[in-house]
FIVODREN-689753 format. One record per residue (C-alpha): residue in three letters; x negated, y negated, z negated. Coordinates in Angstrom, 3 decimals. Each point is the difference from the previous one (the first is absolute). Layout:
<vexzas>
{vexza 'ala' {X Y Z}}
...
</vexzas>
This chain:
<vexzas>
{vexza 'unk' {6.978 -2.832 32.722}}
{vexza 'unk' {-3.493 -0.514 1.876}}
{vexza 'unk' {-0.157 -3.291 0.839}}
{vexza 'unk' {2.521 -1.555 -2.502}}
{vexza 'unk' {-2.256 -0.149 -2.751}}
{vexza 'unk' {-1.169 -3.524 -0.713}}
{vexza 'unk' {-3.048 -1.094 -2.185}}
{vexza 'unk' {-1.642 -3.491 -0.025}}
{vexza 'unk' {-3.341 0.170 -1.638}}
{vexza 'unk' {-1.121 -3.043 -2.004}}
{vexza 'unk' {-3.862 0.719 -0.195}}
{vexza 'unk' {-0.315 -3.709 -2.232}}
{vexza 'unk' {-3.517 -0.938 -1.164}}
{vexza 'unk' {-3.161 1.562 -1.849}}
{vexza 'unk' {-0.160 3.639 0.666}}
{vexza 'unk' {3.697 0.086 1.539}}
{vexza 'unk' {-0.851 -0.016 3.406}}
{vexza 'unk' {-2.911 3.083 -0.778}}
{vexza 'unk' {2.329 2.301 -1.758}}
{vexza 'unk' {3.145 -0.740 2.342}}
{vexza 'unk' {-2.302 0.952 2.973}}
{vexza 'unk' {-0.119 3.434 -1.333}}
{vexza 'unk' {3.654 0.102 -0.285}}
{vexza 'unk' {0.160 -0.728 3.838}}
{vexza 'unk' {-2.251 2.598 0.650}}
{vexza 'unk' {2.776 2.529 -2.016}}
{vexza 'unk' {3.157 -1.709 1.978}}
{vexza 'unk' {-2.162 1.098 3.189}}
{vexza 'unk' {-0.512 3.348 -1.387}}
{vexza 'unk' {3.620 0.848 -0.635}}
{vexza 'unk' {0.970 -0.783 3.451}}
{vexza 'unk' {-3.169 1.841 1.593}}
{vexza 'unk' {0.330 3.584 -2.413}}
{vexza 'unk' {3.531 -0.450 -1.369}}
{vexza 'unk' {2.178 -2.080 2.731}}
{vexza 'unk' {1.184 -2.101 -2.688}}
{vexza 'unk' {0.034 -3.936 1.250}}
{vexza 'unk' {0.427 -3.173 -0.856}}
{vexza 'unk' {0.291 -3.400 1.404}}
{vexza 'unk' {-2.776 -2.234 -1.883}}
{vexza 'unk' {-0.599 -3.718 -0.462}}
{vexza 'unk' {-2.539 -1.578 -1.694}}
{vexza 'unk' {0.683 -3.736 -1.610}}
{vexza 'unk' {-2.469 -2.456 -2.097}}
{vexza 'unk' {1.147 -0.361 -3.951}}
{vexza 'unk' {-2.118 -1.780 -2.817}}
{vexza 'unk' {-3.130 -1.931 1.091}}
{vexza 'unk' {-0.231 1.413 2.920}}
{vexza 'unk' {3.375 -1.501 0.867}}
{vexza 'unk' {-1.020 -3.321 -1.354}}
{vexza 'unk' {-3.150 -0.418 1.838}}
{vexza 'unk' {1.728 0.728 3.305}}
{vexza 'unk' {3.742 -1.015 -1.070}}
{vexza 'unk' {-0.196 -2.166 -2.754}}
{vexza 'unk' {2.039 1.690 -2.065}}
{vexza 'unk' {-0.252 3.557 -1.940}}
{vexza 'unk' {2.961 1.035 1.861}}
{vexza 'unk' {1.966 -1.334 3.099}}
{vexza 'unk' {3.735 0.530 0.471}}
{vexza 'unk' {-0.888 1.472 2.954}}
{vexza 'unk' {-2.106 3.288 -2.144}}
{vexza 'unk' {2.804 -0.237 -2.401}}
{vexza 'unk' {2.572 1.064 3.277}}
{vexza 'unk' {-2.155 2.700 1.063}}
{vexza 'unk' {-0.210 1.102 -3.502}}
{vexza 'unk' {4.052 0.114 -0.361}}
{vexza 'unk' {0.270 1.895 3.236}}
{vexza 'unk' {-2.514 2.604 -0.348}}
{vexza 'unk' {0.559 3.163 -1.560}}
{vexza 'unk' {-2.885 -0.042 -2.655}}
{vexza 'unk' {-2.473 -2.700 -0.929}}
{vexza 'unk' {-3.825 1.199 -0.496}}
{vexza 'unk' {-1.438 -2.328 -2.043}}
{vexza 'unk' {-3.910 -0.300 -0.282}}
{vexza 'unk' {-1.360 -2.850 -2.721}}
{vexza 'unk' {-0.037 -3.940 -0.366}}
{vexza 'unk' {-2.469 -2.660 -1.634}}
{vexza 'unk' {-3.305 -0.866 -0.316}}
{vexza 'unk' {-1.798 -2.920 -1.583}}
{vexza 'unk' {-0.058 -1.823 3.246}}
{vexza 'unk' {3.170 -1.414 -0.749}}
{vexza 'unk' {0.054 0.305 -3.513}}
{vexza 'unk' {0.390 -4.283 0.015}}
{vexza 'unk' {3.382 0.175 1.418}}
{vexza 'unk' {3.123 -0.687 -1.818}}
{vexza 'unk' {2.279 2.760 -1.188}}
{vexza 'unk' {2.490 -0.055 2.744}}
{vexza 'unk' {-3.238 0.017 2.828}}
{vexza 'unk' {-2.022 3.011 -1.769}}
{vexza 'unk' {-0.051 3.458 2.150}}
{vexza 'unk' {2.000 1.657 -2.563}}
{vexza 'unk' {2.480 -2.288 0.574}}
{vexza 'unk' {0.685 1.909 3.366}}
{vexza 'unk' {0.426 3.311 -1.577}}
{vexza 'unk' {2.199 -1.627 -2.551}}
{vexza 'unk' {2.492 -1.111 2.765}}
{vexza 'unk' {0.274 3.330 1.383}}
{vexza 'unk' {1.024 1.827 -2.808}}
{vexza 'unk' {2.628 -3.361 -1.265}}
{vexza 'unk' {1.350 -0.019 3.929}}
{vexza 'unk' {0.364 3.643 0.383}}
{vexza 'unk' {1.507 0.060 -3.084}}
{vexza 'unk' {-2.904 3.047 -1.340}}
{vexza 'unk' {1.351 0.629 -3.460}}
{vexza 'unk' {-1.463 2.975 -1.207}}
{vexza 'unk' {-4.047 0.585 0.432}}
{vexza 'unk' {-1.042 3.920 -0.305}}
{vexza 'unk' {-3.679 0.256 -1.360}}
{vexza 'unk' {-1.098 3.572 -0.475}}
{vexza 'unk' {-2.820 0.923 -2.424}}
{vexza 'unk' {-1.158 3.592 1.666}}
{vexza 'unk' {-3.619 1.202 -1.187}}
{vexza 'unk' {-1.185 2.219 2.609}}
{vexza 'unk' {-1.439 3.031 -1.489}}
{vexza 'unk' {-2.936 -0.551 1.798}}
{vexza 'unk' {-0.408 -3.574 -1.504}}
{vexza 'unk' {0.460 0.730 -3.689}}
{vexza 'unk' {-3.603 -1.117 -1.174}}
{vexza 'unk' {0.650 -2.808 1.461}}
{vexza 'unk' {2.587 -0.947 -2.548}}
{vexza 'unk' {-2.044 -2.435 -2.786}}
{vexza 'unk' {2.304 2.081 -2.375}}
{vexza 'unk' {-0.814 3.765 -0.487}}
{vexza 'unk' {1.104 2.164 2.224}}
{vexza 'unk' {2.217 2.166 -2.458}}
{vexza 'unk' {2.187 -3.410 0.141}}
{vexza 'unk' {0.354 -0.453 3.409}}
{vexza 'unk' {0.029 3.360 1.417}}
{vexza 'unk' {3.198 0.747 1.821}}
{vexza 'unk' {1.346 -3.831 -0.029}}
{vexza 'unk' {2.619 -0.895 1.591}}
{vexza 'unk' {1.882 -2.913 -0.577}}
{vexza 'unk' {2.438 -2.106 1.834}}
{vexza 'unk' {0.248 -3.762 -1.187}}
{vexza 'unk' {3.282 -2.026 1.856}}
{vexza 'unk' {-0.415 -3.578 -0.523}}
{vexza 'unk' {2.243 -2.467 0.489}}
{vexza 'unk' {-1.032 -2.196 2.126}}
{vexza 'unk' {2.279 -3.184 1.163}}
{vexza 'unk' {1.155 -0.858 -3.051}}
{vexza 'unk' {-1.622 -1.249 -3.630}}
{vexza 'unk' {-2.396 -2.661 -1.084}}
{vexza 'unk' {-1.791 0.160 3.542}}
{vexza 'unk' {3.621 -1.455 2.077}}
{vexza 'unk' {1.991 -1.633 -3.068}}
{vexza 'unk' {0.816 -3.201 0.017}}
{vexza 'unk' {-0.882 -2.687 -1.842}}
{vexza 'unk' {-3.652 0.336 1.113}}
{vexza 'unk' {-2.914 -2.768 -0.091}}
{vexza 'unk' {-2.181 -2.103 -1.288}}
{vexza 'unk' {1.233 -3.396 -1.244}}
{vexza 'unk' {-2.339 -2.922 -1.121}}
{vexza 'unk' {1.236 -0.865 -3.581}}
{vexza 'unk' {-2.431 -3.545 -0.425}}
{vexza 'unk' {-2.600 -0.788 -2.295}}
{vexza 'unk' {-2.445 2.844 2.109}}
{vexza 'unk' {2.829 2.927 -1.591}}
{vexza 'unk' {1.525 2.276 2.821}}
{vexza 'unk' {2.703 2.951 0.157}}
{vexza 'unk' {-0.398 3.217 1.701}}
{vexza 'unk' {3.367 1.333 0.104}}
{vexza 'unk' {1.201 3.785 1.734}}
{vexza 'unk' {3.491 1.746 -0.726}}
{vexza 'unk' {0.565 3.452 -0.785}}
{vexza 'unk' {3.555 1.237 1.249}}
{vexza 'unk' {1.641 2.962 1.080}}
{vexza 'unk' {3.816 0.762 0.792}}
{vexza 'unk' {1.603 3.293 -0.770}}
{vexza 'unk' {0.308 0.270 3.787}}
{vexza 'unk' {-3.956 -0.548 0.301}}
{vexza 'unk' {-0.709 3.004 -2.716}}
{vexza 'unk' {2.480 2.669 1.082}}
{vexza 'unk' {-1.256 0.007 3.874}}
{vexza 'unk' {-3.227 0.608 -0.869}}
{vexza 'unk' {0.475 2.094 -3.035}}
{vexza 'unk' {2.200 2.301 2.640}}
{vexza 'unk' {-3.461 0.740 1.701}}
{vexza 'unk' {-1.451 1.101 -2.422}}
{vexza 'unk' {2.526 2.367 -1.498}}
{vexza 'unk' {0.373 1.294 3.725}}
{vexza 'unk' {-3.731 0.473 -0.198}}
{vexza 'unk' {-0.371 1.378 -3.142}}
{vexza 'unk' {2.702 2.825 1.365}}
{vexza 'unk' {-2.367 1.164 2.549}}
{vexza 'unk' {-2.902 -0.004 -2.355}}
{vexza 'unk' {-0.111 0.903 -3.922}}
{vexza 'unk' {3.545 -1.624 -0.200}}
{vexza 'unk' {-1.199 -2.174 -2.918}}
{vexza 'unk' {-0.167 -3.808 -0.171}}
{vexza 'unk' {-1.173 -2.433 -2.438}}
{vexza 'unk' {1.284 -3.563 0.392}}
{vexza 'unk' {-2.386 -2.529 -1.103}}
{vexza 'unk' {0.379 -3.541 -1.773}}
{vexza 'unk' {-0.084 -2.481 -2.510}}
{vexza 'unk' {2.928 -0.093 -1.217}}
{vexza 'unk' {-1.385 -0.123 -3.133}}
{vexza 'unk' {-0.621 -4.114 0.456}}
{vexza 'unk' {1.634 -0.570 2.913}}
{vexza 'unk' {3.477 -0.292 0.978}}
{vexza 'unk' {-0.806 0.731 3.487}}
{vexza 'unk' {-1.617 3.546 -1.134}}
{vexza 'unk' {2.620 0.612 -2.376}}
{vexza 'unk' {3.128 -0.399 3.052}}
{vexza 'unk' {-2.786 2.429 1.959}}
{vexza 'unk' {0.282 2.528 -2.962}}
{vexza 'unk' {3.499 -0.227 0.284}}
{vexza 'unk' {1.566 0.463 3.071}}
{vexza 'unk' {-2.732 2.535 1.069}}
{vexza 'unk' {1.878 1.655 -2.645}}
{vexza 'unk' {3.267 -0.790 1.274}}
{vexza 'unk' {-1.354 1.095 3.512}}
{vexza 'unk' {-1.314 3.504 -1.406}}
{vexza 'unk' {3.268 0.754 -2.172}}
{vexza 'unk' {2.467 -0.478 3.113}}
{vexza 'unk' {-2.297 1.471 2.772}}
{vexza 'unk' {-2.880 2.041 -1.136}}
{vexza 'unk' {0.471 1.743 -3.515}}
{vexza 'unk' {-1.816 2.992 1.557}}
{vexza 'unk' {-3.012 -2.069 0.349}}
{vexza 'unk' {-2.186 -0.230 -2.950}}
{vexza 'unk' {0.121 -3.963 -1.200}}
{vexza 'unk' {-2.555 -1.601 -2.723}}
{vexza 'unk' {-0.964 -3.246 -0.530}}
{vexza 'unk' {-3.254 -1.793 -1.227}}
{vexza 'unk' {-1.481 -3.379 -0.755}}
{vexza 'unk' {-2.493 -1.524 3.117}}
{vexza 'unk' {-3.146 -0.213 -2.185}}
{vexza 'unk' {0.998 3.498 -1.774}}
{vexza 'unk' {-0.198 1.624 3.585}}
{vexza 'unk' {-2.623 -1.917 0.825}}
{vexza 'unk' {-2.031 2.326 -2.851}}
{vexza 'unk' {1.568 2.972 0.936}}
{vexza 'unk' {-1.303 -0.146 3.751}}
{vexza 'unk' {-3.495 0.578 -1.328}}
{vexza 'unk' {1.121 1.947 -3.277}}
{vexza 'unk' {2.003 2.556 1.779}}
{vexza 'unk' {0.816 -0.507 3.342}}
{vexza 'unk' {1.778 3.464 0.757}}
{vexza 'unk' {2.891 -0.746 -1.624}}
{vexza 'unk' {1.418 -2.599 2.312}}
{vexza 'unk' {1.982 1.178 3.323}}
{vexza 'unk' {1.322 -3.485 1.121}}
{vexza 'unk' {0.053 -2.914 -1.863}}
{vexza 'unk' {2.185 -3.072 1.318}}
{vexza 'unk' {-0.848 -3.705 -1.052}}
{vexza 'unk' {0.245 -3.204 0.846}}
{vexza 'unk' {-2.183 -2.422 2.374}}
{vexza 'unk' {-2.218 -1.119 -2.147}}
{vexza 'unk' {-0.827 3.246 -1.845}}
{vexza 'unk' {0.135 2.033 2.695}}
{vexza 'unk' {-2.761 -2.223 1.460}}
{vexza 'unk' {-2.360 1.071 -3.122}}
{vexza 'unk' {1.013 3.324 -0.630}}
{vexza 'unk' {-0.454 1.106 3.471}}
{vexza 'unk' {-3.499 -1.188 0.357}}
{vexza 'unk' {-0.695 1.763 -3.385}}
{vexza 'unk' {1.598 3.436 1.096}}
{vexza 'unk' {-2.034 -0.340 3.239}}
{vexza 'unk' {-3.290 -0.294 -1.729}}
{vexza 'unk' {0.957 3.200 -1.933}}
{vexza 'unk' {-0.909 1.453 3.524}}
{vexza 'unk' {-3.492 -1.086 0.480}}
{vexza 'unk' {0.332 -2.485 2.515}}
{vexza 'unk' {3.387 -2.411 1.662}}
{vexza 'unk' {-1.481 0.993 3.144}}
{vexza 'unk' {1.512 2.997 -0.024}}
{vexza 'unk' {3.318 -0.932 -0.703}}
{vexza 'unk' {3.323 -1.267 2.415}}
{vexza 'unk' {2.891 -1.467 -0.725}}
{vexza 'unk' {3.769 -0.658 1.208}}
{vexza 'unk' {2.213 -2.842 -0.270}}
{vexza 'unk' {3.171 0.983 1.237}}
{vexza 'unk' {3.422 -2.458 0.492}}
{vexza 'unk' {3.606 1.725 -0.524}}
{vexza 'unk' {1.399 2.356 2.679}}
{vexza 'unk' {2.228 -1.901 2.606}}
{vexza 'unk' {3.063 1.839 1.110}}
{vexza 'unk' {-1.877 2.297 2.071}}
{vexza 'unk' {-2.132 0.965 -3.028}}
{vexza 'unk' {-3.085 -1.594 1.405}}
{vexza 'unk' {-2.376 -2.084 -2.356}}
{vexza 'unk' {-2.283 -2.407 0.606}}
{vexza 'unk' {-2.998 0.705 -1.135}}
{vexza 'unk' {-3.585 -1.082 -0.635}}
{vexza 'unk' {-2.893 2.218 0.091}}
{vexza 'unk' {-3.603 -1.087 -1.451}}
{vexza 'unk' {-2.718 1.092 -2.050}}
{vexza 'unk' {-0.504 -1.101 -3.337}}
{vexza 'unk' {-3.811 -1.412 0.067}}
{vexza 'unk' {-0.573 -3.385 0.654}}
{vexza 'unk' {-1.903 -1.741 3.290}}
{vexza 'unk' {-3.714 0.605 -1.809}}
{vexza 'unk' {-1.342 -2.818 1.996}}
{vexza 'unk' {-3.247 0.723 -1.292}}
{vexza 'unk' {-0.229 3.486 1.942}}
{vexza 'unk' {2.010 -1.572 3.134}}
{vexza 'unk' {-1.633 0.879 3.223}}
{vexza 'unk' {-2.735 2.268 -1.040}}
{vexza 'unk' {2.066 3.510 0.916}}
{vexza 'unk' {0.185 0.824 -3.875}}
{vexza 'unk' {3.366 0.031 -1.282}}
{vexza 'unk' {1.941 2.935 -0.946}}
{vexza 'unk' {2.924 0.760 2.578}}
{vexza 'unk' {1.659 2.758 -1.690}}
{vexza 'unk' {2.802 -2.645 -2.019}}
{vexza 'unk' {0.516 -1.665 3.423}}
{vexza 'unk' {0.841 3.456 1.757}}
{vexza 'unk' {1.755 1.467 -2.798}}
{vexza 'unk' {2.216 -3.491 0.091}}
{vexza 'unk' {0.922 1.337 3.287}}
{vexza 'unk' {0.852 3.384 -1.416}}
{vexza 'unk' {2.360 -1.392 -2.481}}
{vexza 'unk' {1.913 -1.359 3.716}}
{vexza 'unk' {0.037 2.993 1.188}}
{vexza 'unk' {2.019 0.851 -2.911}}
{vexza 'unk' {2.205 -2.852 -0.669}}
{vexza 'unk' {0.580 -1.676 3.297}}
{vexza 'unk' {-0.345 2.722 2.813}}
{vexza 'unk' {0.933 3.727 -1.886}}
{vexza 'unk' {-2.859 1.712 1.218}}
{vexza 'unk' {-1.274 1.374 -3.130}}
{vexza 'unk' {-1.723 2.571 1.535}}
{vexza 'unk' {-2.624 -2.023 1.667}}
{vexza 'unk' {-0.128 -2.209 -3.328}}
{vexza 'unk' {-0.409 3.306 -2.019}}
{vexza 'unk' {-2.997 1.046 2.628}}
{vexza 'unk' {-1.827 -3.569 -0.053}}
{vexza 'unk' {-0.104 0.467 -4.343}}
{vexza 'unk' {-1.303 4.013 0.591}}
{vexza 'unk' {-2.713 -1.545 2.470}}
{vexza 'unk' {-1.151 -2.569 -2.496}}
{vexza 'unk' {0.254 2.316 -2.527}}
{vexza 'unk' {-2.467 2.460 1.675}}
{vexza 'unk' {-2.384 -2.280 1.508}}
{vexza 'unk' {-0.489 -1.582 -3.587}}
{vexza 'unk' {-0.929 3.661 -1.483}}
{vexza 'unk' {-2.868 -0.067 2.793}}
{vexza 'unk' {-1.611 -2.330 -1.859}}
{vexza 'unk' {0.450 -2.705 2.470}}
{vexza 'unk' {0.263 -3.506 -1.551}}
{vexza 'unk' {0.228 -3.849 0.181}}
{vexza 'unk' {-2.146 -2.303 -1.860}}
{vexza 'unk' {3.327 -0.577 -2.767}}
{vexza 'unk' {0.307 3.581 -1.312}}
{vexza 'unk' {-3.498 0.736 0.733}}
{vexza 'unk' {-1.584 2.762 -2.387}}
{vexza 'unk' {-3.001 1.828 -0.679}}
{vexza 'unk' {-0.559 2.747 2.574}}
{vexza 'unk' {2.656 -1.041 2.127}}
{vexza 'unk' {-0.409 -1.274 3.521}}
{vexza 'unk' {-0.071 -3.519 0.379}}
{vexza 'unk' {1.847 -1.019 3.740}}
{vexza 'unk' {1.289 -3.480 1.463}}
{vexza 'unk' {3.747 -1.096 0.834}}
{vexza 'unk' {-0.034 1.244 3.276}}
{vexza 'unk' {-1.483 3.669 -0.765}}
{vexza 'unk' {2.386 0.806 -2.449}}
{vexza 'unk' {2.606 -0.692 2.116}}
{vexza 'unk' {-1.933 2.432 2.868}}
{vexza 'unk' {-0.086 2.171 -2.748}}
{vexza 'unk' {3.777 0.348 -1.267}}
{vexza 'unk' {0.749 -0.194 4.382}}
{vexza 'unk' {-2.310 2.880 -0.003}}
{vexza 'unk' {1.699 1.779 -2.514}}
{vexza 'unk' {3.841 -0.750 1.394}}
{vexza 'unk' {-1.181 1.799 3.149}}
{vexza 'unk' {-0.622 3.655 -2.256}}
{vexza 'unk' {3.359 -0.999 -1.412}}
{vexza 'unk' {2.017 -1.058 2.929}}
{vexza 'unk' {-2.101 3.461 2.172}}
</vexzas>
C-alpha cells in the first residue's frame, strides 16, 4: 500500500497550523523509521480560507477532501471575524465538510491517562481508569433541521426559530456504531435523550430499541435522560462504556466528559461517513480543543490531541493499528516523565513548549520503533 494512502491536512486558524506541524513531523517519521507513506496536501479552511479565499471553504478543498483517504482536521475561528454572518463564520467551513461528506457519527473518547489523574478537577478515585467513548450524531438535529431563522415579527418583536428532527434512518446508522463499538469495548451502551419532552427523543428511545432487539441483544442497552447523564458524568463516570446521542447533546456532553480528563487538549476525535462498497469510510480526524487564539503563535499549545487525532486514522482509515497503538504507548510514557504543556501543567512536573513535546514523544517512538 505505500504510496496509496491519502491525507489532506486542514491546519485552519489559531493554534491549527502549530499542532498540525507536529503531525507532519510524525507523517515524516513513519516513512523515515517505519516505511509507511503517504501522499499529503495541505488546503486553507475557516479564516484562514476567508482571508485568502473569501470563503471558509472552497469547492475546490471540499474535492480534495472527497478524494482523499482521511481528513486531518486542525481548528477554526477567532474573534477576527466574529462580525460575519452565520453562513461567512470559520466554523461554517468545518460545518460543510462534515454535511458534504455526509460525517454522521462523531467518536469523542474521554481517556484519563494515568499519568494525568490529578489533573482531573474531580478526585482522582473518580476518574482513575476512565475510559469512555461518546458517538455523536452529527448531521442531523436542531443544528441542520429545517425550518431555521430569524424572522422580524413588527412592533421591535422577532423569532428565532431551529428544528429538531431525526428519521429512523438517521438514528439506526449511527446507533450501529456504537453497538459495533461497544462490542470491542465493555459491550455496554447507553442511549441518551429526551424523550421525556420531546417527540424527537422519544422516536430516538425507540428505534434504538428496535435497532438493539433485531441486531445486538448481546450488547448491553440502557437508556437515560440528557440532563440525568449530564450528572452522572461527574457523579460516576465509570459506569458509562459508550453512550450515543444526538447533535445537540452530543455537542455538550462531549465537552463535559472531556473535562473529566483534565484538559480537551488531550483529547481526538473521529467523524466517520458510512462504508462505500469497498468498505472504505470517509472520515474526519481532529482534535477536540478549540483555535485558543489567545495562545496562537507563541509555541504553547498542547499537541498531543492533534497527534493522537492522527492516531485515531491510523485506526479507522489506514488499518495500521500497530503504529496507532505505538504513538498512544509513546505519549503515554513521555507524560510519566513529567514532561508537560502549559494546559495540564502541575506542580513538580516539567513545564515544555508545543514543539518539545512533540521532540519528546519523537524521542520516545525511536526506543519503541529500536
Amino acid at each position: 500500500m505505500a504510496g496509496t494512502r491519502s491525507l489532506l491536512l486542514l491546519p485552519g486558524d489559531g493554534i491549527g497550523p502549530e499542532v498540525m506541524r507536529q503531525v507532519r513531523r510524525y507523517i515524516d517519521w513513519m516513512a523515515r523509521k517505519r516505511g509507511i507513506e503517504f501522499t499529503v496536501e495541505e488546503g486553507l479552511v475557516g479564516g484562514a480560507a476567508i482571508d485568502a479565499q473569501g470563503v471558509p471553504l472552497t469547492d475546490a478543498t471540499l474535492e480534495k477532501a472527497k478524494a482523499a483517504d482521511a481528513v486531518l482536521f486542525g481548528a477554526v475561528g477567532g474573534p477576527k471575524w466574529d462580525g460575519l454572518g452565520f453562513d461567512m463564520r470559520p466554523e461554517a467551513g468545518l460545518l460543510r465538510l462534515r454535511k458534504e461528506l455526509d460525517l454522521f457519527a462523531n467518536l469523542r473518547p474521554a481517556k484519563v491517562f494515568d499519568a494525568l489523574v490529578d489533573a482531573s478537577s474531580l478526585k482522582p478515585d473518580i476518574v482513575r481508569g476512565l475510559d469512555v467513548m461518546i458517538v455523536r450524531e452529527l448531521t442531523g438535529g436542531i443544528y441542520f433541521g429545517e425550518p431555521r431563522g430569524i424572522e422580524d415579527l413588527g412592533n421591535g418583536q422577532r423569532r428565532g426559530v431551529n428544528t429538531q428532527v431525526y428519521t429512523t434512518a438517521e438514528i439506526h446508522r449511527v446507533a450501529r456504531i456504537a453497538f459495533e463499538l461497544a462490542r470491542k469495548r465493555g459491550n455496554k451502551v447507553c442511549s441518551v435523550e429526551k424523550g421525556n419532552v420531546m417527540e424527537s427523543g422519544l422516536l430516538w428511545r425507540q428505534e434504538v430499541t428496535a435497532l438493539h432487539r433485531a441486531e445486538y441483544g448481546d450488547v448491553e442497552l440502557s437508556h437515560m435522560l440528557a440532563d440525568a447523564c449530564s450528572m452522572q458524568l461527574v457523579r460516576n463516570p465509570g459506569q458509562f462504556d459508550v453512550i450515543v446521542t444526538d447533535n445537540l447533546f452530543g455537542d455538550m456532553l462531549s465537552d463535559e466528559a472531556a473535562m473529566l480528563t483534565g484538559s480537551i487538549g488531550m483529547l481526538p476525535s473521529a467523524s466517520l461517513g458510512a462504508p462505500d462498497a469497498d468498505g472504505k469510510r470517509r472520515a474526519l480526524y481532529e482534535p477536540v480543543h478549540g483555535s485558543a487564539p489567545d495562545i496562537a503563535g507563541r509555541d504553547m499549545a498542547n499537541p498531543i490531541a492533534m497527534l493522537l487525532s492522527l492516531g485515531m486514522a491510523l485506526r479507522w482509515s489506514f488499518d495500521l493499528h500497530t503504529e496507532a497503538d505505538m504513538l498512544e504507548q509513546a505519549v503515554q510514557n513521555v507524560l510519566r516523565t513529567g514532561m508537560r504543556t502549559s494546559d495540564i501543567m502541575q506542580p513538580g512536573m516539567a513545564r515544555c513548549s508545543t514543539s518539545v513535546m512533540a521532540d519528546t514523544i519523537l524521542r520516545e517512538l525511536d526506543k519503541l520503533a529500536a
